[in-house]
N, C-alpha and C positions, 0 to 999 in steps of 0.2 A: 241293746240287742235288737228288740225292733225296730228302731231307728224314727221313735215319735219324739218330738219334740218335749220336752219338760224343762218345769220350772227345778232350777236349780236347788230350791227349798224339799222340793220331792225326789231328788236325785237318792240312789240308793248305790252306796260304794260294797263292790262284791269281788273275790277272788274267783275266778272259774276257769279252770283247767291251766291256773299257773298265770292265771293274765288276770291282773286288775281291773274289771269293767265298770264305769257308771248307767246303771241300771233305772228305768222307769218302774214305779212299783210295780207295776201288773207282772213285768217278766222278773223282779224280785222275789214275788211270792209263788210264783207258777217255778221257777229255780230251786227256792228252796225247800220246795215240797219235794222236787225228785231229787233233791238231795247235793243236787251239786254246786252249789254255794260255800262258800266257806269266807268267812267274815275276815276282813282285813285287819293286818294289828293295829291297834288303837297306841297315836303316836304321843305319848306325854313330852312334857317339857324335857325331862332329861335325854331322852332318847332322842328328842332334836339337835341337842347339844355332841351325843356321839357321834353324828350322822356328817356332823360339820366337814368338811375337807380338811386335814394336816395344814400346818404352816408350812411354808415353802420356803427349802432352804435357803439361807441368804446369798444373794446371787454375787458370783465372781467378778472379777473382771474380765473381759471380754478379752481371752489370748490369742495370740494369733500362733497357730501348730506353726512348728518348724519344719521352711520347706528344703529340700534337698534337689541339687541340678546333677547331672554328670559332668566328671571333669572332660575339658576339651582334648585331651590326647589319653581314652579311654582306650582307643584299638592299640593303640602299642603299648599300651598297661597290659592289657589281655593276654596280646602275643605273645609278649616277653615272658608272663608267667606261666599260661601255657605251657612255653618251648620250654621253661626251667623245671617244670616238673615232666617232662620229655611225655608228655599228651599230645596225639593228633586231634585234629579240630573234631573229627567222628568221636573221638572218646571224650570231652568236654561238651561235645552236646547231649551225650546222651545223661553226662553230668546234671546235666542244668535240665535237660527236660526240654530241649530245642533243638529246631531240624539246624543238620549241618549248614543247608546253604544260608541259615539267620546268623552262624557262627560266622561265616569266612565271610558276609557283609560287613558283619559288627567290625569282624580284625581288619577288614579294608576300608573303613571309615565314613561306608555308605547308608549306612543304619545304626542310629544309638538307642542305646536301649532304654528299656524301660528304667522308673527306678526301680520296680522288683527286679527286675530283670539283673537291674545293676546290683542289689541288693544279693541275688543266688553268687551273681560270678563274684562278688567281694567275696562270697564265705567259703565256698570251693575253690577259689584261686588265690585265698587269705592274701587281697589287694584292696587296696582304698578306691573305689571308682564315683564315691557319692562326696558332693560339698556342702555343706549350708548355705543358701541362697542370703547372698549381702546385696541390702538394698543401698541403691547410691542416695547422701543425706541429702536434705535438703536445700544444700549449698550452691548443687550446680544449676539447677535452674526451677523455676517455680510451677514449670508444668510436668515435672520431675515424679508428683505426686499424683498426675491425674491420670487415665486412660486416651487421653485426648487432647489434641495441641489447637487451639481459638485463632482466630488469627492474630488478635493480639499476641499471646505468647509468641506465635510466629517472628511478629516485627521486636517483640524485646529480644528474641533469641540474638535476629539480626542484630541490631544495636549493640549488644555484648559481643559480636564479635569484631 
């Protein structure tokens, strides 16, 4: 608390006011005279033992979520259901919770949506607009798997063709 240096062997462990302090004797015994000291639990063997952290559950394997694209002729999936439950585009957006002019983009093929997005109009338009993402194997070419073509890759692409 005063901030004097001490020997570790004269350190005095005290609880005051909810904060664990190490204390020099002098402000240990000027402390506990006004009372505000309160002595810290004395840690036995066992109670070391409770204190330990949980075992961790054993770990999985590393899966990868399934991702989902829109299909490529979503705007005339939309239309067409739309038109078959005879909705104007004003009354399916107010379905979905989106402005009109975001509807007659989507049905004109100038904006695709989200997958939520895609996700509300499958379930108010009861249509399939979402696919599972198929990744191509690793047959066709070996840079297939990276995010990025070497120039190497470059010249084996050539050669394979």
């Amino acid at each position: 608390m005063c901030g004097r240096e001490i020997d570790a062997r004269e350190a005095k462990k005290a609880i005051v006011e909810g904060s664990l302090l190490i204390l020099c004797p002098q402000c240990y015994t000027r402390l506990s005279k006004q009372g505000v000291v309160k002595e810290p639990p004395v840690q036995t063997q066992s109670k070391q033992v409770k204190q330990t952290p949980p075992p961790k559950p054993p770990s999985r394997p590393a899966r990868r979520p399934e991702e989902y694209e829109v299909v490529e002729d979503y705007a005339t999936r939309i239309k067409n259901a739309r038109e078959k439950l005879g909705w104007s585009q004003e009354v399916l957006a107010v379905k979905v919770g989106e402005s009109v002019n975001t509807i007659k983009r989507i049905e004109a093929g100038k904006l695709k949506p989200s997958i939520e997005l895609a996700r509300k109009l499958e379930r108010i338009l009861g249509i399939k607009l979402l696919e599972p993402v198929v990744e191509e194997g690793e047959s066709t070419s070996r840079a297939s798997s990276k995010d990025y073509l070497t120039i190497g890759d470059l010249i084996r692409l050539n050669e394979e063709e």
